[in-house]
VEXDOTI-327645 format. One record per atom (N, C-alpha, C): residue in three letters; atom name; x negated, y, z; residue number from 1. Coordinates in steps of 0.2 Angstrom, whole numbers. Each point is the difference from the previous one (the first is absolute). Layout:
VEXDOTI-327645
+------+------+-------+-------+-------+-----+
: code : site :  east : north :    up : pos :
+------+------+-------+-------+-------+-----+
:  ALA :   CA :     X :     Y :     Z : NUM :
...
+------+------+-------+-------+-------+-----+
This chain:
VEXDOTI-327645
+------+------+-------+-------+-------+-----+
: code : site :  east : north :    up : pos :
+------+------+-------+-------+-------+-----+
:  UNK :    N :   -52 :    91 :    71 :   1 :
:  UNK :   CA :     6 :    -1 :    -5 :   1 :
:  UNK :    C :     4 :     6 :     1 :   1 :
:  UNK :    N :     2 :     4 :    -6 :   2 :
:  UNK :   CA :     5 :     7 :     1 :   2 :
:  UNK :    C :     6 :    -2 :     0 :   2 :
:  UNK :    N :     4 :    -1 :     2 :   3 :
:  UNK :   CA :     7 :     1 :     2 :   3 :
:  UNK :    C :     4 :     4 :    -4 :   3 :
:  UNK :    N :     4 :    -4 :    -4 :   4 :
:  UNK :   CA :     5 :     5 :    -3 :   4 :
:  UNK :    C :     6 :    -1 :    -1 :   4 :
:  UNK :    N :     3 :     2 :     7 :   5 :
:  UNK :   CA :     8 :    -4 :     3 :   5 :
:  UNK :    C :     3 :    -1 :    -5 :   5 :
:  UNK :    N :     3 :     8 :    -6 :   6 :
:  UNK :   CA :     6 :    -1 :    -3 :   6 :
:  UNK :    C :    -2 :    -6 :    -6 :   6 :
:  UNK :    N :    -6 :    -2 :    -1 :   7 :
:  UNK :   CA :    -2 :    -7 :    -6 :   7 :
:  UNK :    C :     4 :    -7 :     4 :   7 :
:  UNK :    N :     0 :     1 :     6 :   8 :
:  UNK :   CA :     4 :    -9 :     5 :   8 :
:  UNK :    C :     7 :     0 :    -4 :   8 :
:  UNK :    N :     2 :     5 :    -2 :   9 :
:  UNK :   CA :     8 :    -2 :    -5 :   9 :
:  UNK :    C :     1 :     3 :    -3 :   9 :
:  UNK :    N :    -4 :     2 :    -2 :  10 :
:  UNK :   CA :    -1 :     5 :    -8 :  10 :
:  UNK :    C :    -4 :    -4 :    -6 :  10 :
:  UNK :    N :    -5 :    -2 :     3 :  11 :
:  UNK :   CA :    -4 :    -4 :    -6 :  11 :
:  UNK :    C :     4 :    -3 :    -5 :  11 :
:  UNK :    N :     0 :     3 :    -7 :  12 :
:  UNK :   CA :     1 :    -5 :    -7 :  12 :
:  UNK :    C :    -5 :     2 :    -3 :  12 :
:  UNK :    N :    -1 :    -9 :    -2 :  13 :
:  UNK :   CA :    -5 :    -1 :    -5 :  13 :
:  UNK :    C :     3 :    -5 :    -4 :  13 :
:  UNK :    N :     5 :    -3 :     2 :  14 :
:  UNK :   CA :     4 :    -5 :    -5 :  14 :
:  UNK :    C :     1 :     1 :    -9 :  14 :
:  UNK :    N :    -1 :    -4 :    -4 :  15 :
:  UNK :   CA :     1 :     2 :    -5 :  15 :
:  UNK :    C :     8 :    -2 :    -3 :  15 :
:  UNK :    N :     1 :    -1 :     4 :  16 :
:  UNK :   CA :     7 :    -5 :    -1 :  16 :
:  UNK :    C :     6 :     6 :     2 :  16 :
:  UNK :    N :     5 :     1 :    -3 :  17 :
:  UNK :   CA :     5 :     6 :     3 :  17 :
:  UNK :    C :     1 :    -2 :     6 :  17 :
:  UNK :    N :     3 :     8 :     3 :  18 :
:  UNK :   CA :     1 :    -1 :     6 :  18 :
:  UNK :    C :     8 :    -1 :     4 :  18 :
:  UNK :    N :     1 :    -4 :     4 :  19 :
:  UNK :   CA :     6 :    -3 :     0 :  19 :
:  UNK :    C :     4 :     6 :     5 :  19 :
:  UNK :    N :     4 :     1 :     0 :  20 :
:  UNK :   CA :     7 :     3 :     6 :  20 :
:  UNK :    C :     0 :     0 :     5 :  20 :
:  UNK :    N :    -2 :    -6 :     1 :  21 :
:  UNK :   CA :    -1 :    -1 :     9 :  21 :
:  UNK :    C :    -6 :    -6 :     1 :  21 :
:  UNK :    N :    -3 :     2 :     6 :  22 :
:  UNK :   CA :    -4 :    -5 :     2 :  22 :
:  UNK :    C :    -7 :     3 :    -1 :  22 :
:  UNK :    N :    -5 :    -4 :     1 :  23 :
:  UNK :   CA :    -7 :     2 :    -2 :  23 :
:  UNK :    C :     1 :     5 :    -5 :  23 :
:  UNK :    N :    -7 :     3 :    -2 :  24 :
:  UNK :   CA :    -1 :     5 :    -7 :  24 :
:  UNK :    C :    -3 :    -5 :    -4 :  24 :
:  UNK :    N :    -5 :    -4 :     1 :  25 :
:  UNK :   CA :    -4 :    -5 :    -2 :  25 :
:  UNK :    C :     4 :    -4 :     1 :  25 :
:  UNK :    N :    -2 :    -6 :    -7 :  26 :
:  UNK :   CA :     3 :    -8 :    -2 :  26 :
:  UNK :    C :    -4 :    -4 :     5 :  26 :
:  UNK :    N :    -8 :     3 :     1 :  27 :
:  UNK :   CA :    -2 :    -7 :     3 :  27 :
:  UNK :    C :    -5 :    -5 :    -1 :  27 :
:  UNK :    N :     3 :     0 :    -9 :  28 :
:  UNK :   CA :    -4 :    -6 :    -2 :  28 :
:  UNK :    C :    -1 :     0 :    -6 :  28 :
:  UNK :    N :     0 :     9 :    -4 :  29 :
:  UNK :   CA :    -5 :     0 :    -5 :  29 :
:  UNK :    C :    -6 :    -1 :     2 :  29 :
:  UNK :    N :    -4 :     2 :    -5 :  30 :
:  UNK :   CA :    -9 :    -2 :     0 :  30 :
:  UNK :    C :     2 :    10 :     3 :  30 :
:  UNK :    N :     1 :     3 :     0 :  31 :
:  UNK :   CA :    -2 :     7 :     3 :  31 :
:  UNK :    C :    -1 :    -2 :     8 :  31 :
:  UNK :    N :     9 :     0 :     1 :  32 :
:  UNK :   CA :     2 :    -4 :     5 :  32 :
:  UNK :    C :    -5 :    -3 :     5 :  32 :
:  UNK :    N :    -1 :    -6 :    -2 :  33 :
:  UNK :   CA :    -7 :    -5 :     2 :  33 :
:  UNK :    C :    -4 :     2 :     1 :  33 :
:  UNK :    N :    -6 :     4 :    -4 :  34 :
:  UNK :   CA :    -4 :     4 :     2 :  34 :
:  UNK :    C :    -2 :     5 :     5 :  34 :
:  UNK :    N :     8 :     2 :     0 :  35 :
:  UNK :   CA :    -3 :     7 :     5 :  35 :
:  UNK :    C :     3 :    -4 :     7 :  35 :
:  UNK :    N :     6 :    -6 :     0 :  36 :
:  UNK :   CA :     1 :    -4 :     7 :  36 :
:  UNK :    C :    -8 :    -2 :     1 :  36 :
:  UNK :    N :    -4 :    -4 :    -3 :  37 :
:  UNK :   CA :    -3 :    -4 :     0 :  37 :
:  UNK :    C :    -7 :     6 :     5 :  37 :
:  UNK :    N :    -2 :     5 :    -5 :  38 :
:  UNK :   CA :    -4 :     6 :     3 :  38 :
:  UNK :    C :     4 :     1 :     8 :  38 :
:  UNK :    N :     6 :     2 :     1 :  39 :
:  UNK :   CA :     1 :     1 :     6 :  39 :
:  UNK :    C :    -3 :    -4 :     6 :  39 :
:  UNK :    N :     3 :    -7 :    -3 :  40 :
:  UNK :   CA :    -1 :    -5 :     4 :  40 :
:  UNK :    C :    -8 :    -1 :     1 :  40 :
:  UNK :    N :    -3 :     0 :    -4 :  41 :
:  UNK :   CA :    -8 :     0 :     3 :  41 :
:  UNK :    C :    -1 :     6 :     5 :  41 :
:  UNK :    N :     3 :     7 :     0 :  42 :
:  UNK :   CA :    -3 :     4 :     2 :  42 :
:  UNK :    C :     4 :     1 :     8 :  42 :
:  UNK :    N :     5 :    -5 :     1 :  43 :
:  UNK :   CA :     3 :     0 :     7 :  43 :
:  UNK :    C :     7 :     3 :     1 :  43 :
:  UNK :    N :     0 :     4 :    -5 :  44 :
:  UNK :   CA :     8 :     6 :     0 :  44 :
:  UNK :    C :     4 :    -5 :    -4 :  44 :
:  UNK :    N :     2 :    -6 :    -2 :  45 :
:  UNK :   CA :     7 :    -1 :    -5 :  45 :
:  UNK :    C :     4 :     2 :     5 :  45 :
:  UNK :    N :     0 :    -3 :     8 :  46 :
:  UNK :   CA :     6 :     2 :     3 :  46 :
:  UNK :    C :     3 :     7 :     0 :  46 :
:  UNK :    N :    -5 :     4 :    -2 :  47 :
:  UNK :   CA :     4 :     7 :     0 :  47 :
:  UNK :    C :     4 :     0 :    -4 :  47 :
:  UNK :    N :     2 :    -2 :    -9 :  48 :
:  UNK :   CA :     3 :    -1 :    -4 :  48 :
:  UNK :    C :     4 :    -3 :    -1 :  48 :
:  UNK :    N :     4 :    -2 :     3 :  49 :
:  UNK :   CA :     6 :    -3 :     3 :  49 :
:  UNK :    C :     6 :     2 :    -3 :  49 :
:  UNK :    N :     0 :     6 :    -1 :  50 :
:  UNK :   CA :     6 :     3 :    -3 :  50 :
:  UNK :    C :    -1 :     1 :    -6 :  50 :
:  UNK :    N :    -6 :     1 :    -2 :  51 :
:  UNK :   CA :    -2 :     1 :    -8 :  51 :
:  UNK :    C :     0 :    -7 :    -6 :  51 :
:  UNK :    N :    -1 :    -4 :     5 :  52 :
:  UNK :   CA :     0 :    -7 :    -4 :  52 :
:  UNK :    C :     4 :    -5 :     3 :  52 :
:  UNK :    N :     1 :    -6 :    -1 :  53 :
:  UNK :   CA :     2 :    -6 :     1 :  53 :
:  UNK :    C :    -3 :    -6 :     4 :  53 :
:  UNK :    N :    -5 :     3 :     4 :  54 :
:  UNK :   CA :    -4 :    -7 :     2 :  54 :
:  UNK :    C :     1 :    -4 :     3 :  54 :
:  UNK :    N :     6 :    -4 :     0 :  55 :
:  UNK :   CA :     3 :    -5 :    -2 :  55 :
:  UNK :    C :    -2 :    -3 :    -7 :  55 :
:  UNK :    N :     1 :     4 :    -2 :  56 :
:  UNK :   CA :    -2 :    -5 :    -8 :  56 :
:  UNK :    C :    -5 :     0 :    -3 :  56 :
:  UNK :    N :    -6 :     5 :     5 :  57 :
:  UNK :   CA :    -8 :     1 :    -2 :  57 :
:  UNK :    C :    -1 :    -7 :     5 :  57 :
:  UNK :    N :     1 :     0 :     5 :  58 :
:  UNK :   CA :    -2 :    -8 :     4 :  58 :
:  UNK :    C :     1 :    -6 :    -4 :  58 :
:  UNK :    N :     6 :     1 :    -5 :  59 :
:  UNK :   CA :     1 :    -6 :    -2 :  59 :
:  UNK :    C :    -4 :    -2 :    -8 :  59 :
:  UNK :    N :    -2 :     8 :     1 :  60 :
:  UNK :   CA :    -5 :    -2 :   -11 :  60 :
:  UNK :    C :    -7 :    -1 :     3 :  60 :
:  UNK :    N :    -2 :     2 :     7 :  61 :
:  UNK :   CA :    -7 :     3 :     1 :  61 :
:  UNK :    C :    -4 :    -5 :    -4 :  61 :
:  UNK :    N :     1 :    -6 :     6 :  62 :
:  UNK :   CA :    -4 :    -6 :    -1 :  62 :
:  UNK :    C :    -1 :    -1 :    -8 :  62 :
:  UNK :    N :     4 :    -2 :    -3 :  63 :
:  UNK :   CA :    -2 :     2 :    -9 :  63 :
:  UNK :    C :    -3 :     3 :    -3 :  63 :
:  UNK :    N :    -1 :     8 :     4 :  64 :
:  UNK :   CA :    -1 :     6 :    -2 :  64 :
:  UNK :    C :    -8 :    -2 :     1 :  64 :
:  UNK :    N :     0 :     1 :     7 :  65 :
:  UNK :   CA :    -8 :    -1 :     0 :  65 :
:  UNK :    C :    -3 :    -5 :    -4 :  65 :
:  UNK :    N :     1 :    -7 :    -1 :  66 :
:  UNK :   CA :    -2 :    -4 :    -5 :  66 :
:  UNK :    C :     1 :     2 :    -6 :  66 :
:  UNK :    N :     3 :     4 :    -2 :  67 :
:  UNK :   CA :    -1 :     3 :    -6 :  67 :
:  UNK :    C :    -6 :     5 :    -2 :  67 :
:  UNK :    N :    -3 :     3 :     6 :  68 :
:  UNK :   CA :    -1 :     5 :     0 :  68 :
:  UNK :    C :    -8 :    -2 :     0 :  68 :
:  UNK :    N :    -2 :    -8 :     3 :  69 :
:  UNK :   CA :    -6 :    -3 :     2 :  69 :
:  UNK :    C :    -1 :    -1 :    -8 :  69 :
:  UNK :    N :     4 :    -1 :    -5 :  70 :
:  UNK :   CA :    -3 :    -3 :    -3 :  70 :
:  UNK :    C :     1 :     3 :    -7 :  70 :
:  UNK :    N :     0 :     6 :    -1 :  71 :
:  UNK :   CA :     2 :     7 :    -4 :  71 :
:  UNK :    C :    -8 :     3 :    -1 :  71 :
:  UNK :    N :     0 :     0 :    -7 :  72 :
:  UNK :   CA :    -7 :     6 :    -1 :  72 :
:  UNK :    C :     1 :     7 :    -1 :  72 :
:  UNK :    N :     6 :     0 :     1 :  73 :
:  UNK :   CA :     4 :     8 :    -4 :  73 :
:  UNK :    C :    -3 :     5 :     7 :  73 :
:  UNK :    N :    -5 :     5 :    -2 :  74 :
:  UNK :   CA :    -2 :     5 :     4 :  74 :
:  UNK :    C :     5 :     3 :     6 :  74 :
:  UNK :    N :     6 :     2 :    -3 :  75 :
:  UNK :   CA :     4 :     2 :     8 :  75 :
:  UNK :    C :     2 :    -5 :     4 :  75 :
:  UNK :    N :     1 :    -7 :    -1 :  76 :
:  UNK :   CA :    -1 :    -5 :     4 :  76 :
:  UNK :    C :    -5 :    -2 :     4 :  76 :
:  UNK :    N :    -4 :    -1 :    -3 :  77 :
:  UNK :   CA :    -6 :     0 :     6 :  77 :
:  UNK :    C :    -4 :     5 :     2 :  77 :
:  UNK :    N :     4 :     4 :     0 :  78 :
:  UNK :   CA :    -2 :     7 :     4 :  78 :
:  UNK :    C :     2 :     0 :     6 :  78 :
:  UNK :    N :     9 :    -3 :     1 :  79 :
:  UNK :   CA :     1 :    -4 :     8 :  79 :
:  UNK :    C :    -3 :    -4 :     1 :  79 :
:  UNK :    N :    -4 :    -6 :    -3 :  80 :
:  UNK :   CA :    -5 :    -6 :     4 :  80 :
:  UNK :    C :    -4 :     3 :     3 :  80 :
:  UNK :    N :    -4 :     6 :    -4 :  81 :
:  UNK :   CA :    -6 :     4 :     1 :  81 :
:  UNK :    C :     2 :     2 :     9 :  81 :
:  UNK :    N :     7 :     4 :    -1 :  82 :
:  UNK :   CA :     1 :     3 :     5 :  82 :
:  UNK :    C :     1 :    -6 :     6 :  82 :
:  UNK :    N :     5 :    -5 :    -2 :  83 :
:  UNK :   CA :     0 :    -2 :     7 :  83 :
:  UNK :    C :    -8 :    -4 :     2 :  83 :
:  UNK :    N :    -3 :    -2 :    -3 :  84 :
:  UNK :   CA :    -7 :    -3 :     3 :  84 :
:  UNK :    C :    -4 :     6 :     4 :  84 :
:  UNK :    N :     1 :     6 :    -5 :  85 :
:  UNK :   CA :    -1 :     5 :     4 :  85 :
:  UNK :    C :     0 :     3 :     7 :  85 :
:  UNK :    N :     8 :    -3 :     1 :  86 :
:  UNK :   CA :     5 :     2 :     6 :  86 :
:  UNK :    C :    -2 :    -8 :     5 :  86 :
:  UNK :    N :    -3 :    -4 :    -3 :  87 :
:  UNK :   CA :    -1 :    -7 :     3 :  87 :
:  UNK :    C :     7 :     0 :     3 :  87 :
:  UNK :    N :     4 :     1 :    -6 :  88 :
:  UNK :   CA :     8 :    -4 :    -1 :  88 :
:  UNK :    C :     0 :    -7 :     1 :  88 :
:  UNK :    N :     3 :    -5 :     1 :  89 :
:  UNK :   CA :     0 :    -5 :    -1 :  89 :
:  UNK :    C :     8 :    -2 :    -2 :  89 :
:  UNK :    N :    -4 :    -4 :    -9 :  90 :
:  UNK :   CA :     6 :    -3 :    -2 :  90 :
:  UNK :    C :     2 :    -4 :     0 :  90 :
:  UNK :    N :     6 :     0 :     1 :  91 :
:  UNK :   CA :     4 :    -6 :     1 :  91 :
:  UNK :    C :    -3 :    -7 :    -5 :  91 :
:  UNK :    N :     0 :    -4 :     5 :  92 :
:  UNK :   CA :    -4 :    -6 :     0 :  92 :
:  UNK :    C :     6 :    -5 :    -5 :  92 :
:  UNK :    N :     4 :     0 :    -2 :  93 :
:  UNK :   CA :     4 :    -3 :    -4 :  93 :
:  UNK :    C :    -2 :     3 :    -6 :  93 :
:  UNK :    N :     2 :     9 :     0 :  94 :
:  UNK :   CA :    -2 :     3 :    -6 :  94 :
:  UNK :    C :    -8 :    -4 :    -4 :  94 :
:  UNK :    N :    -5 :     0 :     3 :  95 :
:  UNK :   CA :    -5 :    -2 :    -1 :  95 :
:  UNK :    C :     0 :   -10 :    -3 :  95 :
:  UNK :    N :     5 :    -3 :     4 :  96 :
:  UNK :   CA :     1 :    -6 :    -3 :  96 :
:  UNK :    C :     4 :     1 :    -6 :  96 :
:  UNK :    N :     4 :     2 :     0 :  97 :
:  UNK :   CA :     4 :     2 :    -7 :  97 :
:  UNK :    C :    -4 :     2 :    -5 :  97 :
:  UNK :    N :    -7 :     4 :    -1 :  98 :
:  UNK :   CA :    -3 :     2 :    -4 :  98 :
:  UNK :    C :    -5 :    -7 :    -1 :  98 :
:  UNK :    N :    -3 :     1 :     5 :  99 :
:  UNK :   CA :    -4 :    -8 :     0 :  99 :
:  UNK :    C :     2 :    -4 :    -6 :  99 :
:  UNK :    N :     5 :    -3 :     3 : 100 :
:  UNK :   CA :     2 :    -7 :    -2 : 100 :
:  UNK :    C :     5 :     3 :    -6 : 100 :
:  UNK :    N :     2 :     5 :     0 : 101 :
:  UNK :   CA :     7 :     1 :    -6 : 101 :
:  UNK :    C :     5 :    -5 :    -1 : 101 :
:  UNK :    N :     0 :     1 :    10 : 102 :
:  UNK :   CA :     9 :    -4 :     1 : 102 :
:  UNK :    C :     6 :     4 :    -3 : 102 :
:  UNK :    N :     3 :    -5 :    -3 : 103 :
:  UNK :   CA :     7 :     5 :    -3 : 103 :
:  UNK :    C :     5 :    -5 :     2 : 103 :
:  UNK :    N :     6 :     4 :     0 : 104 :
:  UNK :   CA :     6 :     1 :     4 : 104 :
:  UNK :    C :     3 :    -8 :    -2 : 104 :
:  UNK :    N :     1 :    -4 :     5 : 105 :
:  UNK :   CA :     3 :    -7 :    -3 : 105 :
:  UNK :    C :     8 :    -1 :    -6 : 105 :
:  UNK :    N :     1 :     7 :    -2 : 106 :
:  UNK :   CA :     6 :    -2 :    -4 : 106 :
:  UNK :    C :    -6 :     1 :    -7 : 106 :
:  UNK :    N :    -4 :     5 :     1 : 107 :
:  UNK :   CA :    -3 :    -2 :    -6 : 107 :
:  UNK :    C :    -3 :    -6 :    -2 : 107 :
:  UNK :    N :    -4 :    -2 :     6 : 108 :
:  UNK :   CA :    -2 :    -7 :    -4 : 108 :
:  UNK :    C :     8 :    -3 :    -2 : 108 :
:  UNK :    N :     3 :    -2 :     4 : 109 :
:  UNK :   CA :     6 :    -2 :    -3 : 109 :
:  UNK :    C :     3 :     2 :    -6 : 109 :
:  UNK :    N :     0 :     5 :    -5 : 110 :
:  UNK :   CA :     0 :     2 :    -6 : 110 :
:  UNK :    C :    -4 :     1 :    -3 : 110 :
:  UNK :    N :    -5 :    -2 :     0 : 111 :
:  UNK :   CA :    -6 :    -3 :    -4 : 111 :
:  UNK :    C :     0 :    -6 :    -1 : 111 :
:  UNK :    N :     3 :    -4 :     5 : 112 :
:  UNK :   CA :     2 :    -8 :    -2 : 112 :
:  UNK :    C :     7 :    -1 :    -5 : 112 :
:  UNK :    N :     6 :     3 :     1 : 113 :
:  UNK :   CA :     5 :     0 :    -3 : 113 :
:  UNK :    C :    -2 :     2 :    -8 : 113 :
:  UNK :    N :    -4 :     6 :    -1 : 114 :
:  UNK :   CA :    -3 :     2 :    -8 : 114 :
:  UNK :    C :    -3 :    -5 :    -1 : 114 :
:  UNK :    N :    -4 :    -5 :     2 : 115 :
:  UNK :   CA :    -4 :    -5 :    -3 : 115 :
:  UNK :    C :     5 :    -6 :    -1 : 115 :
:  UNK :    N :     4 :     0 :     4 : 116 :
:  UNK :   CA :     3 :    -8 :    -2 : 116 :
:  UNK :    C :     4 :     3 :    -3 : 116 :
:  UNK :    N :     5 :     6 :    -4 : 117 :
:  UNK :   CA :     4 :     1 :    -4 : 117 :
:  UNK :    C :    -5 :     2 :    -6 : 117 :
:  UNK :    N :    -7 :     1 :     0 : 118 :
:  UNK :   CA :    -5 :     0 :    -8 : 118 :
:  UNK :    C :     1 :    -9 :     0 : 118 :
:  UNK :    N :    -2 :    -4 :     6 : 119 :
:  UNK :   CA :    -1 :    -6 :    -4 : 119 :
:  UNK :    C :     8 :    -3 :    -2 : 119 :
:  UNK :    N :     6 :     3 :     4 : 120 :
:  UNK :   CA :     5 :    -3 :    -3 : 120 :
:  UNK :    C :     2 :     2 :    -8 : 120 :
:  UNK :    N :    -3 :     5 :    -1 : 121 :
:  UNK :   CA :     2 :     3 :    -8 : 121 :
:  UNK :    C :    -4 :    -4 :    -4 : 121 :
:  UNK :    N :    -7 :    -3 :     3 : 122 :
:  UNK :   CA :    -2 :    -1 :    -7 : 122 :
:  UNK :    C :     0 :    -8 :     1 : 122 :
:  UNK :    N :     4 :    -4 :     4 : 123 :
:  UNK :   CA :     4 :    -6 :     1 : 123 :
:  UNK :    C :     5 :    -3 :    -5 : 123 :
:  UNK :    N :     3 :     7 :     0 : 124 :
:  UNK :   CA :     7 :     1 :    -6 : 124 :
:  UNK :    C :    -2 :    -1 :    -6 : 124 :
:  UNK :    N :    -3 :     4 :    -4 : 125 :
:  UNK :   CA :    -2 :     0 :    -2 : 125 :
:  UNK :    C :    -2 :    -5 :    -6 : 125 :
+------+------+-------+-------+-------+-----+
């Protein structure tokens, strides 16, 4: 692996502007994501620490990789390619989440609220 120190807090790839203080990167664009997501298979995200937010890549990962399990889009599964490669292992939630296409309990609950106000409209009526 090359080593390229001044990239540990220098790296932008965000597409998002860049803000006055803090990270250079958001974090949680799709640029963002990919290139955490690459680090993280290859060992180095702790380097990037000052470059990105990985606090907030911890918190979308899980998503991200089930997202990413069940994507046909070419540069996506170019990191499954890599991590099976790397015999990464992915987080076993991310992989249930693609599975089963568990979503977030406030959705189901939103999709219940939209149906009993379709059936209350046409009640009225």
């Amino acid at each position: 692996m090359v080593k390229v120190r001044d990239s540990y807090r220098m790296l932008d790839v965000c597409v998002r502007p860049a803000k006055p203080s803090g990270p250079t990167n958001c974090s949680e664009c799709w640029k963002c994501l990919r290139a955490l997501t690459t680090l993280d298979i290859g060992g180095c995200l702790s380097l990037y620490a000052d470059a990105f937010d990985l606090d907030r890549y911890h918190r979308l990962r899980r998503r991200y990789f089930a997202s990413l399990l069940g994507s046909d889009n070419p540069l996506l599964r170019e990191i499954v390619d890599l991590a099976e490669e790397r015999n990464y292992l992915i987080p076993l939630s991310s992989r249930m989440l693609h599975t089963f296409r568990v979503y977030p309990i406030t959705n189901f609950f939103m999709r219940i609220v939209r149906k009993l106000n379709r059936v209350l409209t046409r009640l009225r009526r």
